[in-house]
C-alpha positions in Angstrom: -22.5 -9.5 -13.4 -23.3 -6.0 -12.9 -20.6 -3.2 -14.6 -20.4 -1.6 -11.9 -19.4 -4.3 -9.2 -16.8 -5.4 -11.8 -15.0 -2.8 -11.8 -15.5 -1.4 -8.1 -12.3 0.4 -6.7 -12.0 0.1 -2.5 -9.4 2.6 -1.5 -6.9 0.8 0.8 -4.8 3.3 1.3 -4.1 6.9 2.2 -1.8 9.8 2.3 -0.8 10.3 6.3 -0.7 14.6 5.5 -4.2 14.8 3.4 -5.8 11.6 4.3 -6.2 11.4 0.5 -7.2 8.0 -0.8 -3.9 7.0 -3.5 -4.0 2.8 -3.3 -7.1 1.2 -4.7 -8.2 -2.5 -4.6 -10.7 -5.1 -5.5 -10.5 -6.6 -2.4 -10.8 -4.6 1.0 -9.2 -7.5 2.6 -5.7 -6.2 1.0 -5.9 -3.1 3.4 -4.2 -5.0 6.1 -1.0 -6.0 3.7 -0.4 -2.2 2.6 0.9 0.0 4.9 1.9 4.3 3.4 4.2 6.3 5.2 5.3 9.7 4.1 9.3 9.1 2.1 12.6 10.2 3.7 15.1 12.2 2.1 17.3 9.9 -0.3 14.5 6.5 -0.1 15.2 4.3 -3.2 12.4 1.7 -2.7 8.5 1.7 -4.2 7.4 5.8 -4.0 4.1 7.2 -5.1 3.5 10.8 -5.2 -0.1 12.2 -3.9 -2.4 13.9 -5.8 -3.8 16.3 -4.0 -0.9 17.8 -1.1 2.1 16.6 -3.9 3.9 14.5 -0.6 6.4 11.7 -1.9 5.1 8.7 0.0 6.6 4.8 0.8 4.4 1.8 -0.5 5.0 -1.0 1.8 3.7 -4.2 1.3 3.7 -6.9 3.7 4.4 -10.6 1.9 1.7 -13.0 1.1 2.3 -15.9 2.8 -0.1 -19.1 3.0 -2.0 -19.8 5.9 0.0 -22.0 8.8 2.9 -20.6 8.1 5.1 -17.3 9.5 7.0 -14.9 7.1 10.0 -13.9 8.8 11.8 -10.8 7.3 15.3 -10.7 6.2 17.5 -8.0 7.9 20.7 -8.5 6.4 23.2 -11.1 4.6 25.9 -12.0 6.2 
């Protein structure tokens, strides 16, 4: 195997201000379980900062779940 289709990076996803590339994968396929949004004021979940325009930004990734079945999110506990 080649060096450099080993380790070949496939940006996924990107900054919303800069369009900046800041997730990378080995798999393009993971682009549609990654969503990037730009961070509220007082956010305490997964945060990446970009690179380039220095915006705080929200990782959000949507569960892997096997195929026939539905993930169904969990809004609260009561």
């Amino acid at each position: 195997m080649n060096t450099k289709t080993k380790n070949l990076r496939i940006p996924i996803g990107f900054c919303p201000k800069c369009s900046h590339a800041v997730i990378y994968a080995h798999d393009p396929k993971e682009k549609r379980n990654v969503t990037v949004r730009i961070a509220e004021d007082g956010y305490t979940g997964k945060t990446m900062l970009c690179a380039k325009c220095k915006t705080m930004l929200v990782i959000l990734e949507k569960p892997k779940v096997a195929r026939g079945y539905v993930a169904v999110p969990v809004v609260s506990f009561r």
